[in-house]
C-alpha positions in Angstrom: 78.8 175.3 357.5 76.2 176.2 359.9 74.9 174.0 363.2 73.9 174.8 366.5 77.8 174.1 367.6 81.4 175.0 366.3 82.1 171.6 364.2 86.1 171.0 363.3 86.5 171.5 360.0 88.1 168.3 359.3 85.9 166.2 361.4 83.1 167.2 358.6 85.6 166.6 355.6 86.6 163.3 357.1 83.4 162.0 357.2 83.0 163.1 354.0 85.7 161.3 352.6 84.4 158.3 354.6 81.1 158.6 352.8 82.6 159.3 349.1 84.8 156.4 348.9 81.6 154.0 350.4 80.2 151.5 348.4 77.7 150.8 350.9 75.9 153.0 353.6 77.6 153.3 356.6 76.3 153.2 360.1 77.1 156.3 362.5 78.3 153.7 364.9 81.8 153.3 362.3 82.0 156.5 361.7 81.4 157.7 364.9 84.6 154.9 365.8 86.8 156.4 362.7 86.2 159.8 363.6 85.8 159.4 367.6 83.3 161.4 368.3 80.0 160.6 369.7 77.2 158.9 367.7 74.5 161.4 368.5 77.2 164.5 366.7 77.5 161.8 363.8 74.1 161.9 363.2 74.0 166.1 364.0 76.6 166.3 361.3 75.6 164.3 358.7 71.6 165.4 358.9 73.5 169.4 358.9 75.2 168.1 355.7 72.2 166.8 353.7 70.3 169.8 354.2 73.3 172.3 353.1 73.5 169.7 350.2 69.9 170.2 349.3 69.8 174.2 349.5 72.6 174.1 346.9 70.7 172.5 344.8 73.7 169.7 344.3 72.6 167.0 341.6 73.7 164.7 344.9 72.8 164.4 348.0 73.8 162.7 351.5 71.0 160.1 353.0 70.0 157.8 355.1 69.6 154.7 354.0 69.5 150.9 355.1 70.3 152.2 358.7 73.8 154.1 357.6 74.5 157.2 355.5 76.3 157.5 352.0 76.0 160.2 349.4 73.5 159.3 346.5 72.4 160.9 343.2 69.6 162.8 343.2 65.8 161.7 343.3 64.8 163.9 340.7 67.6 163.5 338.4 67.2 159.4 338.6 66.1 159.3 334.5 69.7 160.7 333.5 71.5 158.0 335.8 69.5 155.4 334.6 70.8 156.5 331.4 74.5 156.0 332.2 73.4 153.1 334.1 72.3 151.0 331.8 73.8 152.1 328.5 75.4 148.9 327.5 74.7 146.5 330.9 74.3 143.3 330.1 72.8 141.8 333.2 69.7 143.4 334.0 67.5 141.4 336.0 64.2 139.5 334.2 60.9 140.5 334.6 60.4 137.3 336.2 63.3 138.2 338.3 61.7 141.7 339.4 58.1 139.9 339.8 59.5 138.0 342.3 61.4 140.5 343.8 58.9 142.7 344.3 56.6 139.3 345.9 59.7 138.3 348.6 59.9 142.5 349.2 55.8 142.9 349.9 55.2 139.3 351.4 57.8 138.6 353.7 58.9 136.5 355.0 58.0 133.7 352.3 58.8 130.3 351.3 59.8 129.7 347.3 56.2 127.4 347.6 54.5 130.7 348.7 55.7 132.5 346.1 55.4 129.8 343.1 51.3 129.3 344.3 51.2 133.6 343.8 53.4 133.3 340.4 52.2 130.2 339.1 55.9 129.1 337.6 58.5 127.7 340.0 60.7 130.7 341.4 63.9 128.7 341.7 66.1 130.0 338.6 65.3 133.3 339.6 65.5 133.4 343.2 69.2 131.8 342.8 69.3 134.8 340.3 68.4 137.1 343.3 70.2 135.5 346.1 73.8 135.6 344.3 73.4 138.9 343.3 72.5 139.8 346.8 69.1 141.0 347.0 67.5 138.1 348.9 68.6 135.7 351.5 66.8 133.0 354.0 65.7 134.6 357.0 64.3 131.6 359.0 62.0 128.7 358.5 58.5 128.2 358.4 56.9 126.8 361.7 54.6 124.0 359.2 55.8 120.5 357.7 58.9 120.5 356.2 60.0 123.5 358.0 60.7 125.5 354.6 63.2 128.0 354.3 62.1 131.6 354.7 63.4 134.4 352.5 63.2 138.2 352.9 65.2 141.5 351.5 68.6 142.1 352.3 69.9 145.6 353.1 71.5 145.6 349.8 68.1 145.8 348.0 67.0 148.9 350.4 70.8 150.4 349.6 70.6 150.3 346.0 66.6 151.3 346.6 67.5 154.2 348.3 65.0 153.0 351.2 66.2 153.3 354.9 63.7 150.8 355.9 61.0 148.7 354.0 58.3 150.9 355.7 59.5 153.3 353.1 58.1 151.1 350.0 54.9 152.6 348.5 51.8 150.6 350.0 51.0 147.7 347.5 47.2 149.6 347.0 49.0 152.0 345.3 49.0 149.3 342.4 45.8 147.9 342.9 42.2 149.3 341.3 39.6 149.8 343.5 36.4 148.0 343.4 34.8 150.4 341.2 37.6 150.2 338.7 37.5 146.6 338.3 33.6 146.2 338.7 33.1 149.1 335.7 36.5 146.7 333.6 33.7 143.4 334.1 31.1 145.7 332.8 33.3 146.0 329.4 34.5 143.2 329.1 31.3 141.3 329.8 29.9 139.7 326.6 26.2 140.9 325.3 23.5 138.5 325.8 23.0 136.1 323.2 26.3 136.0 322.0 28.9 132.7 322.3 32.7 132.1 321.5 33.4 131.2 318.4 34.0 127.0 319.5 36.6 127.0 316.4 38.7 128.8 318.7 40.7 127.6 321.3 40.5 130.1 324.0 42.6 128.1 326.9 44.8 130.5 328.3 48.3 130.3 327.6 50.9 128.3 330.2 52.9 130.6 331.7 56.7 131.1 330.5 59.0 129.5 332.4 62.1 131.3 334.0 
């Protein structure tokens, strides 16, 4: 293995091991304590390792993530795991689970009266969904009346993510049309002078499912 020093052998295959049998990421600090060697040659070693992971072309790979390292499938072999994955899981979250999800990772920290005025269902079912599986948890309490409980992201969402920090989530424009998208979507789905809704029809938009 090549780095700008000599590194023992079985310093790099201890670390290794550390980093196989993981089930979360592990900070350098622990290692760096299991292995006693300094932080800074934890970090030396395990960025040396990622890269000699990624010339071989391994269908693995060692990153950082959620402030530690672990070893992790692949980016660009994610639709065969997902394969194994979820061939017979039973517990797959909602889509009301992963809407707000995706609302506490984008907007926090927010209260669950935050996130029912953006959903327009009451989040509770679903956030206790969320915070015993691990995902969310409070993270303070608002400032206003009633001092409501705050909730954000734990690390285990960014683990199982793949995401050393939330800076690393795609900007939430990425999923939003631009003016000239939605101005040219009114254009076509404006009605033609002169023409009404049929009043036989009721046209009231249905309530939202609950979750």
């Amino acid at each position: 293995m090549a780095s700008g020093d000599a590194v023992a052998q079985e310093t790099v295959r201890a670390i290794e091991a550390i980093l196989m049998v993981a089930q979360e990421s592990v900070p350098a600090q622990l290692i760096a304590e299991l292995v006693e060697i300094p932080v800074a040659r934890v970090e030396e070693i395990c960025g040396v390792l990622a890269s000699v992971y990624e010339d071989a072309g391994h269908g693995f790979q060692v990153a950082k993530v959620a402030g530690g390292w672990r070893f992790q499938s692949h980016p660009d072999l994610a639709n065969y795991v997902e394969r194994f994955v979820l061939e017979g899981q039973r517990t797959r979250l909602s889509g009301a689970a992963l809407e707000t999800l995706a609302i506490i990772a984008y907007k926090q920290p927010i209260s669950r009266l935050q996130i029912a005025s953006i959903r327009g269902v009451d989040p509770e079912a679903v956030m206790r969904t969320l915070h015993g599986r691990g995902y969310i948890a409070p993270v303070g309490r608002d400032s206003g009346p009633g001092l409501a409980v705050m909730w954000g992201t734990t690390p285990l969402f960014l683990d199982k993510l793949g995401l050393a920090s939330l800076e690393d989530m795609p900007p939430i424009s990425s999923f939003v049309p631009d003016a000239s998208l939605v101005e040219a979507l009114e254009q076509t789905l404006r009605l033609e002078p002169g023409l009404e809704l049929d009043s036989d029809v009721d046209h009231a938009a249905p309530s939202p499912d609950g979750d």
